[in-house]
C-alpha positions, -999 to 999 in steps of 0.1 A, spaced: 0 0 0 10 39 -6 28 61 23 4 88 10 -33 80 -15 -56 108 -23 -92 103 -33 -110 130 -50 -97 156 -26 -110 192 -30 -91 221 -17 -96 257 -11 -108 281 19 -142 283 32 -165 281 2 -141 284 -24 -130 257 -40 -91 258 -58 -91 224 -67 -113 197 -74 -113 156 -72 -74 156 -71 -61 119 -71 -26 109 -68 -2 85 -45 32 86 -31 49 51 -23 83 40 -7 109 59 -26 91 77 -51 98 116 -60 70 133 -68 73 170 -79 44 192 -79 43 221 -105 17 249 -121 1 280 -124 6 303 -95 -24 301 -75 -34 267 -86 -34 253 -50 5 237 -43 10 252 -11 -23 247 3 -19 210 -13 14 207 10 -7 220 46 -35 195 37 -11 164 37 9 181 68 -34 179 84 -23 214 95 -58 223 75 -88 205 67 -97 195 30 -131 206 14 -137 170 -3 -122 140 -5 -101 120 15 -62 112 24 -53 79 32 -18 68 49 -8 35 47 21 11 43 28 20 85 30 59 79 20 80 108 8 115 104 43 123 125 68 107 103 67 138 75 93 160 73 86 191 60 109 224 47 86 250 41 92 282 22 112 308 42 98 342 55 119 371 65 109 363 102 125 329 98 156 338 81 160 359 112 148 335 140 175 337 173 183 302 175 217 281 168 218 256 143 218 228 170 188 239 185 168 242 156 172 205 140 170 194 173 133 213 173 128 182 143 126 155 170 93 172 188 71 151 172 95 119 187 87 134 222 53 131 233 44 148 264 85 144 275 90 184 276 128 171 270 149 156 242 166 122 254 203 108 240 192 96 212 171 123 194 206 144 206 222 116 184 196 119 160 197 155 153 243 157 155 239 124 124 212 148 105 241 175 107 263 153 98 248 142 70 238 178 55 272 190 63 265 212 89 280 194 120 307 217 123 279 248 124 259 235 153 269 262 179 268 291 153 234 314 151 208 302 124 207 338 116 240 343 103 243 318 77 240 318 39 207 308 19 223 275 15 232 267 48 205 278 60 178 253 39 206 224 46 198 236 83 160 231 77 167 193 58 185 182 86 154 193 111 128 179 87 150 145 87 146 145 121 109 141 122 109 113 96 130 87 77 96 82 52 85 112 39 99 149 35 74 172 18 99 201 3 82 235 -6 105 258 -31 133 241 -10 157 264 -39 142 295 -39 163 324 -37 200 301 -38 226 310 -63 231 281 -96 253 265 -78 237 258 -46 208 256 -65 226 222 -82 237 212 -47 206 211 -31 190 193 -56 218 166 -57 214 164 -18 176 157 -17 180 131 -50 208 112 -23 181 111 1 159 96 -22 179 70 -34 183 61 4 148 50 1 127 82 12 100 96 -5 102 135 -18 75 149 -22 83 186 -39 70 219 -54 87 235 -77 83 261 -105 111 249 -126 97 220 -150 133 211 -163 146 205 -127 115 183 -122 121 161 -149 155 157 -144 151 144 -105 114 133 -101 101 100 -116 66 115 -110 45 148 -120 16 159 -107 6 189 -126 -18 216 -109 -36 244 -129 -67 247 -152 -58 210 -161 -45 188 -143 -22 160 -143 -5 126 -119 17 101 -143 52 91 -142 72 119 -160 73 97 -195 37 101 -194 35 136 -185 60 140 -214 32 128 -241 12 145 -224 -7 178 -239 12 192 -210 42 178 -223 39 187 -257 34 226 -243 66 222 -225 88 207 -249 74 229 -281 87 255 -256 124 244 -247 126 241 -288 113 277 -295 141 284 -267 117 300 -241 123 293 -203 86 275 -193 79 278 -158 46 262 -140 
């Protein structure tokens, strides 16, 4: 069975609706990037599998032993949080919360936990030094190794480039393919449509149409055939 299955989900606020009967999975592994029109529903897609808001319609079904606090999540980055007071340490221990309960304490081995996740992102060595004064980079490394923390399933990634130079651009992106060749699900939004077929093996496509295949289908897609009439005509097509 899927980590993740939604059936004819609906999304939107109060009355309105966004989206309608959206159906898609996410199973052990997979990378699924989620692109589209601005305003087409992404984000709001990402807090509805997070349960941090309700859906209008439809349902969203874990399975395959996946518990609503085993998703790691890097959200987009507001000026507040760029700022936030807090050294690097504290904040990837803040990852192991949901590993807690009511313990109003972290024990050895979330500490463990949370120095491996550093470790792994590269970052052990900036533990002690304040969140605040780091580069974009280091920085969203700093909020992989927190979202790792709460999950070695699922991380749900939102614009997890955004803002980074090329080149940190490329080495983020090669950092979140490792983790997924380590066995754990990505589940991404993105507005760049060439960096989501080079990493993800799945699309899900969100705006006036929309669109859940592997990305050979999405490529014979009409979708497809947009995207690719437009890398040939040499515009830059972003979703």
């Amino acid at each position: 069975m899927a980590y993740i299955t939604v059936k004819n989900l609906s999304l939107g606020y109060e009355s309105q609706v966004i989206v309608r009967d959206l159906n898609f999975s996410v199973s052990k592994g997979d990378y699924l990037c989620i692109v589209g029109e601005n305003g087409s529903g992404k984000s709001t897609l990402i807090k509805t599998l997070l349960h941090l808001k309700e859906p209008l319609g439809g349902e969203i079904v874990s399975g395959d032993g996946l518990k609503k606090n085993e998703i790691g999540y890097l959200p987009q980055q507001t000026v507040v949080q760029r700022d936030f007071p807090a050294s690097v340490r504290e904040i990837v221990l803040s990852g192991c919360q949901g590993r807690c309960g009511i313990r109003p304490f972290y024990n050895k081995e979330e500490k463990r936990l949370a120095y491996k996740n550093m470790e792994r992102m590269g970052i052990a060595g900036l533990c002690n030094c304040s969140y605040r004064n780091l580069s974009g980079g280091q920085k969203q490394r700093v909020l992989l190794a927190r979202a790792l923390c709460a999950t070695g399933k699922v991380v749900l990634l939102d614009e997890p480039v955004a803002g980074l130079d090329p080149l940190v651009t490329a080495q983020m992106y090669d950092l979140i393919a490792e983790l997924n060749k380590e066995g754990i699900s990505i589940i991404m939004i993105s507005h760049d449509i060439d960096a989501a077929l080079k990493y993800a093996d799945h699309i899900l496509y969100m705006g006036e149409k929309v669109f859940f295949g592997t990305k050979e289908e999405f490529l014979k897609s009409e979708l497809g055939s947009v995207f690719e009439k437009s890398k040939r005509g040499g515009e830059c097509y972003h979703g």
